[in-house]
C-alpha positions as CSV (number, residue, x, y, z in Angstrom):
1,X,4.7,0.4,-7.7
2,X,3.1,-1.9,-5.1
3,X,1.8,-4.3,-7.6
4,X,5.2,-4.7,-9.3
5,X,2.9,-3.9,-12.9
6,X,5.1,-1.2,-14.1
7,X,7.7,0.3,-16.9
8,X,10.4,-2.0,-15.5
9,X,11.9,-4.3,-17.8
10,X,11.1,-7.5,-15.3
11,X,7.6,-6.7,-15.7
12,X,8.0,-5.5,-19.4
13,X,9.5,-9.2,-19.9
14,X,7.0,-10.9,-19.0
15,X,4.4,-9.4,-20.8
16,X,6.4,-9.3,-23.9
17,X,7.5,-5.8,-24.1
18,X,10.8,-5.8,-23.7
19,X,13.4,-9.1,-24.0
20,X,15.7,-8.5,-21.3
21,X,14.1,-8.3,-17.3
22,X,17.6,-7.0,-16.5
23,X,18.4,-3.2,-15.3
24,X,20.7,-2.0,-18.5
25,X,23.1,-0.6,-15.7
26,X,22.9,-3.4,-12.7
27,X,22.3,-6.1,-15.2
28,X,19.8,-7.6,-12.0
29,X,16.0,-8.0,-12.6
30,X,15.0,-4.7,-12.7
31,X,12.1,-5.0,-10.1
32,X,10.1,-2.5,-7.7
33,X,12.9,-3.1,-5.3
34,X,15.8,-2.7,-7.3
35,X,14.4,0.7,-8.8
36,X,13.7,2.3,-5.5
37,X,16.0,1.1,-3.0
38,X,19.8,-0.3,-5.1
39,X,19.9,0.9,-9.1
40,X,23.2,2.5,-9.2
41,X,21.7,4.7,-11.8
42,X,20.0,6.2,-9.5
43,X,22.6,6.8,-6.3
44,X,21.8,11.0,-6.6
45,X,17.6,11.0,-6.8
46,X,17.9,8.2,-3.8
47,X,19.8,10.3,-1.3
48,X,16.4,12.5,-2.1
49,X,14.4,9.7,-1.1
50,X,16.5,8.5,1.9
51,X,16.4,12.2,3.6
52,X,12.8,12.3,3.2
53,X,12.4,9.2,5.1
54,X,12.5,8.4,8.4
55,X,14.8,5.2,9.2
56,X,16.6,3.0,6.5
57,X,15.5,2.6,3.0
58,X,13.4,-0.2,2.9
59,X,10.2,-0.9,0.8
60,X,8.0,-0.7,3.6
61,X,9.2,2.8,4.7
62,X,9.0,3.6,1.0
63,X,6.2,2.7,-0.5
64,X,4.4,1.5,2.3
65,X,4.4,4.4,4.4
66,X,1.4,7.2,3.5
67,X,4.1,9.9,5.1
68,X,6.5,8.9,2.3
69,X,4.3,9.4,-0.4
70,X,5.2,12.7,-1.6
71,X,9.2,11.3,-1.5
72,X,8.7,8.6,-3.5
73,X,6.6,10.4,-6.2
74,X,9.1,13.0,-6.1
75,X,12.0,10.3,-6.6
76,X,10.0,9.1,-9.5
77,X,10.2,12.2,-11.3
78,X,13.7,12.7,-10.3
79,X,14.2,9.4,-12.4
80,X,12.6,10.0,-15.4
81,X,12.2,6.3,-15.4
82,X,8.7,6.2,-16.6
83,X,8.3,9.0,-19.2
84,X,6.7,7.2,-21.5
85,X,4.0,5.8,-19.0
């Protein structure tokens, strides 16, 4: 997630995987960002994610934060977003 090299369609795009970089539900770039911290699609496995850590969202208390680790790995799951990775 840090490097941004992931199963989201703005990275997918660029390497040719996928032809849209846009979030089917958003229709943003669907970045590291978007995916953990706006994606309307996933309001319910955020407010997981937002208990678990300390302050406001932010990708710094996400994914930057060793504490949080647990969270966001838990999030991921809750996601489903990268089943096929």
């Amino acid at each position: 997630l840090r490097s941004g090299h992931v199963g989201l369609n703005r990275f997918l795009s660029r390497i040719r995987a996928v032809d849209s970089p846009l979030c089917s539900v958003c229709h943003v770039p669907e970045t590291v960002p978007h995916y953990l911290l706006t994606c309307r699609r996933f309001i319910q496995a955020r407010h997981a994610l937002r208990q678990a850590v300390e302050g406001p969202l932010s990708l710094r208390s996400t994914i930057g934060n060793p504490k949080a680790r647990t969270a966001v790995l838990e999030y991921v799951d809750a996601t489903g977003r990268f089943q096929a990775y």
